[in-house]
C-alpha positions as CSV (number, residue, x, y, z in Angstrom):
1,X,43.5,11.0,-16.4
2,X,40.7,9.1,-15.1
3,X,36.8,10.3,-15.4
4,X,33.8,8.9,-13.7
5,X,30.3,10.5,-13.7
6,X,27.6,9.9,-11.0
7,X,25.2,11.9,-12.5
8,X,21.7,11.4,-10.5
9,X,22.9,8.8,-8.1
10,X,25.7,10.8,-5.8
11,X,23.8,14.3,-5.8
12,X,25.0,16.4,-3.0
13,X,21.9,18.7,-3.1
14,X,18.0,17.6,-3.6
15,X,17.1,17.5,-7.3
16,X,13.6,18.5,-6.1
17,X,14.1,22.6,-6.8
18,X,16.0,23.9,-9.6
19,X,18.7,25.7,-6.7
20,X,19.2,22.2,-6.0
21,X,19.5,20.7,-9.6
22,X,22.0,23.6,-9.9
23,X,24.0,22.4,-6.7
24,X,24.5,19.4,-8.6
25,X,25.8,20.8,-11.8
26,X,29.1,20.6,-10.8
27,X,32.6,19.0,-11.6
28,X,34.8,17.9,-8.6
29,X,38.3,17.2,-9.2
30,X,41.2,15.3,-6.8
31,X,44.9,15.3,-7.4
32,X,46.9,12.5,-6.5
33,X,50.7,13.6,-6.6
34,X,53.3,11.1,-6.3
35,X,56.5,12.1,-3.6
């Protein structure tokens, strides 16, 4: 298990109105699975 945080540099939404501070509350997760 591996966790990184980007926090205010990676936003995916403008952190100049609260909607967009709430876009970028958010957790994103990616599963690698091994064949």
């Amino acid at each position: 298990v591996f966790s990184r945080g980007f926090g205010e540099y990676v936003p995916q939404c403008s952190n100049a109105t609260s909607s967009g501070k709430a876009c970028n509350r958010r957790v994103e997760l990616m599963l690698i699975v091994d064949e």
